[in-house]
C-alpha positions in Angstrom: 92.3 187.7 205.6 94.1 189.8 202.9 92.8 193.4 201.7 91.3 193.2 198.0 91.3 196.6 196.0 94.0 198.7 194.3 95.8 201.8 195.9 97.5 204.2 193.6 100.9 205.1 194.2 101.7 208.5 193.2 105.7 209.0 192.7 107.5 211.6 194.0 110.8 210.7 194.0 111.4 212.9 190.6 110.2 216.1 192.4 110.4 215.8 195.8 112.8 213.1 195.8 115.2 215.1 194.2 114.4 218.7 195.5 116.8 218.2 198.4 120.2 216.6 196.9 122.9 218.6 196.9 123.8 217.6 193.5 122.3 219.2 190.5 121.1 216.4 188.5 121.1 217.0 185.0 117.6 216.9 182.7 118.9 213.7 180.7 119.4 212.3 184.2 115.6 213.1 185.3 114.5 212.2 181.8 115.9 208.8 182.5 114.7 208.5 186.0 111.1 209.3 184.8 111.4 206.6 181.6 112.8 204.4 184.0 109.4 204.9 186.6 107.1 204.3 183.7 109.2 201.7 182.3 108.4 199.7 186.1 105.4 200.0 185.5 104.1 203.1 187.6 101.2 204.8 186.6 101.6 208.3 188.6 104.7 210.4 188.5 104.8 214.1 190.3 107.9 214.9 187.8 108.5 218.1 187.9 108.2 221.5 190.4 107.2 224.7 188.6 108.7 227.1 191.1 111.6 229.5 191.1 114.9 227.8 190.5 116.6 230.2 192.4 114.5 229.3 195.5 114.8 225.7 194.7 117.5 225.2 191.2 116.9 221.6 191.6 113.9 221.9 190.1 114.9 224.0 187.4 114.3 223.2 183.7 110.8 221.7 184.5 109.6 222.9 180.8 112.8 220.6 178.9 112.2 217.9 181.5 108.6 217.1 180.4 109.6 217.6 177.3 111.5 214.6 176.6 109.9 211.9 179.6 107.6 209.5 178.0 104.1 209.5 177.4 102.6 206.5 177.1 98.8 206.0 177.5 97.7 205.4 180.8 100.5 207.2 182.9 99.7 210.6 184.4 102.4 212.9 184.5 101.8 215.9 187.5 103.5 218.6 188.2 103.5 220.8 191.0 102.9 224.3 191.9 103.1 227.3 194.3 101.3 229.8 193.1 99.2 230.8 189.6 102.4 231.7 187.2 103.1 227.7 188.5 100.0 226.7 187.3 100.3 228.6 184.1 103.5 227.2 183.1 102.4 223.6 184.3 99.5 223.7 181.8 102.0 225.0 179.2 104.2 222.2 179.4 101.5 219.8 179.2 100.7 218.4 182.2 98.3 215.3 183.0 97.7 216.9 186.7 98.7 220.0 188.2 99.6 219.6 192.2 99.2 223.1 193.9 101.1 223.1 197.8 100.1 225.2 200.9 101.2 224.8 204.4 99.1 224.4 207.0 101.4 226.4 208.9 101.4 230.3 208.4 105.2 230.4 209.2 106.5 227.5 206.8 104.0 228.9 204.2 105.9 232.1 204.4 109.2 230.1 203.6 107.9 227.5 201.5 105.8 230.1 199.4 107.3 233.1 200.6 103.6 234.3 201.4 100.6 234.5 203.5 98.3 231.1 203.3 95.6 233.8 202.3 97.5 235.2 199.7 98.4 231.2 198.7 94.7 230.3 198.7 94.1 233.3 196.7 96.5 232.1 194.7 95.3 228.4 194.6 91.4 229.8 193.7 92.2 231.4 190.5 94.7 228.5 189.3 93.1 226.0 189.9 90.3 227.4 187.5 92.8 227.3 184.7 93.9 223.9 185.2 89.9 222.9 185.1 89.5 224.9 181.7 92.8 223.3 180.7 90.6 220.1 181.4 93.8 218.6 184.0 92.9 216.8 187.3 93.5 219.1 190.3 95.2 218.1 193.8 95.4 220.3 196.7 98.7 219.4 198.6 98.2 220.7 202.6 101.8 220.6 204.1 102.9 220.3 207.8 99.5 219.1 208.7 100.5 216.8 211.4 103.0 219.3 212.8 105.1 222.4 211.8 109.0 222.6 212.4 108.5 226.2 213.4 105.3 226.2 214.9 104.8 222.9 216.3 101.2 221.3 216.1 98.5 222.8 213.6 95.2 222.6 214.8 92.9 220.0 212.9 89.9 222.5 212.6 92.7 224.8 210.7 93.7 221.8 208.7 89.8 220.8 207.7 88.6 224.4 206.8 91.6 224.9 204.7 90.9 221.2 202.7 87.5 222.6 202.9 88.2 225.5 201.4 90.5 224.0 198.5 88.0 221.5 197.5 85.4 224.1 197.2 87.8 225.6 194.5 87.7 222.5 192.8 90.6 220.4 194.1 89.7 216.9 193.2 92.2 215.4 195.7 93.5 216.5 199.2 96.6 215.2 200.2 97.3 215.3 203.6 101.1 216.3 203.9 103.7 215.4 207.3 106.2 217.3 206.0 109.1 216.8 208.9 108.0 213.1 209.2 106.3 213.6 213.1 103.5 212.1 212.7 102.0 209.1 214.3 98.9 206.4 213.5 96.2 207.6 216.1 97.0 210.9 215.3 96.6 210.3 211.5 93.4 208.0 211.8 91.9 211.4 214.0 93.5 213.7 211.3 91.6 212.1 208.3 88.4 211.3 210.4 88.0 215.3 210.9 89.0 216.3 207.6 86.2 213.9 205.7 84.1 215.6 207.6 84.5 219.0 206.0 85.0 217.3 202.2 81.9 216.8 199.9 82.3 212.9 199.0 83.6 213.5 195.4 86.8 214.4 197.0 89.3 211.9 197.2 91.7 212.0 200.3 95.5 210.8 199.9 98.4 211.2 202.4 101.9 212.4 202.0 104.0 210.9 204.5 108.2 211.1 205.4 109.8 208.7 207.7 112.2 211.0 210.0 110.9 209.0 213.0 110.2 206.0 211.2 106.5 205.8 211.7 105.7 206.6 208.1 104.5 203.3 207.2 102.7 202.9 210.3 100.8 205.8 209.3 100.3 204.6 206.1 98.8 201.3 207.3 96.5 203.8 209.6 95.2 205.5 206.8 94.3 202.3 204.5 92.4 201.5 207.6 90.7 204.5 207.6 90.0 204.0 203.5 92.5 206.2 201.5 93.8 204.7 198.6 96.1 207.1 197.4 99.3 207.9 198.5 102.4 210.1 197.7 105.7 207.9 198.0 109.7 208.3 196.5 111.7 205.6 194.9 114.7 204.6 197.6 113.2 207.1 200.4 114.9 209.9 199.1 113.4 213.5 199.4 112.7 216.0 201.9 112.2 219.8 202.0 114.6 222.3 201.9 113.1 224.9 204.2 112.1 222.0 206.2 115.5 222.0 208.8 116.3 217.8 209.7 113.1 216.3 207.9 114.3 213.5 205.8 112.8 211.3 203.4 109.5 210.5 202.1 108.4 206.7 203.0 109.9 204.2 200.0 107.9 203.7 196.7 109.6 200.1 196.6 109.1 199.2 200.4 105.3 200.8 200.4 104.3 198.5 197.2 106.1 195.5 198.7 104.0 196.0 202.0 100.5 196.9 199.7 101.0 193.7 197.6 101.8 191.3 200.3 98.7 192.6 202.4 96.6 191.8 199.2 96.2 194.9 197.1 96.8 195.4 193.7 99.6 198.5 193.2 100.4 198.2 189.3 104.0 198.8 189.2 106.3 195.7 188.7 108.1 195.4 192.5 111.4 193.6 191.3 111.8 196.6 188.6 111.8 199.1 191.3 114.0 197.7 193.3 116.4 196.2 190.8 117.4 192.9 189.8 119.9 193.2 191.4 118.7 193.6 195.1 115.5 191.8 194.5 114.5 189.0 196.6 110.6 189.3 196.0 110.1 186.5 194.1 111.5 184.4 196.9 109.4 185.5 199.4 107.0 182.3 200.3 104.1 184.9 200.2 103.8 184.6 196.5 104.7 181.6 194.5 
């Protein structure tokens, strides 16, 4: 029988989607990426990075870009952050949620955030204050948790008294990160099994997952099993990290709601519209008349 239910979809594609690309893409070209999201009919966009463009120029110009996307009711806008003067600008430019990252990994958190995770969770503690006061929803991003291109695997109790710890801060969501794509279901389902543990039941758990070894939505079908119902995912699979070395894109936005919907969940956005008209064949498939 199918599953009943919705499951949120949180787009990445304009933020880590585009972190990656060689090519500078212009602020009227993210604008119109954005418009063109909401326009499909999804409801959760991560659009923007607030860290230092000349660690990541990319994602410069977050402040014009939010600017100018649409803001219709209903859509939440997140952007996300590395550390306090992230937070601080992200409440500044008017931000629905504010997204703050830390590794699980004390070498690709030294990269990533060039810092210590205790100086990161530090750092997480006292912004994630100001997005409360600011009244924004809060989401605790925990990357290479399923395995560390530098360091190999990360031990789950690490992983859990970490989420633990951000959650205690007041992170309202913990998304559970496979940064370089190495993941695989059992090891997910065991992941998430030990990390509810540690989490007070107020605290929503989503995964992040990349599809380097094309297991991503395998593990995505693992964790609906295991009952999360949100998940980080890029239109057209693009993304990846740049002090990641070989990961490659996050699992496909349009491929992730085509396998929700057909299994029986509700997913909001409009499926043909992400893919196109052009390359659409979802109203021919015999699954839905």
């Amino acid at each position: 029988m199918p599953a009943t239910g919705h499951v949120e979809i949180c787009e990445v594609g304009p933020r880590d989607g585009l972190q990656s690309e060689p090519r500078l893409w212009s602020v009227a070209e993210r604008v119109e990426l954005i418009d063109r999201l909401i326009a499909a009919g999804v409801k959760h966009i991560e659009a923007v990075s607030f860290v230092n463009p000349k660690r990541v120029p990319q994602m410069a110009d977050a402040e014009p870009v939010m600017a100018r996307i649409s803001r219709p009711p209903g859509v939440t806008i997140a952007g996300l952050a590395l550390n306090l003067r992230g937070v601080e600008r992200a409440i500044d430019a008017g931000v629905d949620e504010v997204r703050f990252a830390i590794a699980a990994s004390e070498t690709f958190n030294e990269k990533n955030q060039g810092a210590p995770i205790a100086a990161t969770l530090a750092g997480f503690e006292a912004g994630i204050k100001r997005a409360a006061d600011a009244g924004l929803r809060r989401a605790g991003i925990i990357s290479t948790v399923f395995g560390c291109p530098f360091e190999g695997p990360i031990a789950l109790d690490h992983v859990a008294a970490i989420a633990k710890r951000l959650a205690h801060a007041g992170a309202q969501d913990i998304i559970l990160a496979d940064t370089i794509g190495a993941a695989v279901p059992n090891q997910v389902t065991e992941t998430l099994e030990t990390v509810a543990k540690a989490l007070p039941d107020d605290v929503r758990l989503g995964c992040h997952f990349h599809n380097t070894r094309n297991t991503g939505f395998a593990n995505a079908a693992a964790a609906l099993d295991h009952g999360v119902r949100l998940f980080d995912a890029s239109i057209g699979g693009i993304g990846g990290c740049p002090f990641a070395p070989r990961a490659t894109g996050n699992i496909a936005s349009e491929d992730l709601a085509h396998m929700l919907r057909n299994m029986g969940y509700e997913v909001g956005a409009d499926l043909d519209k992400l893919i196109g008209p052009k390359n659409s064949s979802t109203r021919r498939c015999p699954a839905w008349s």
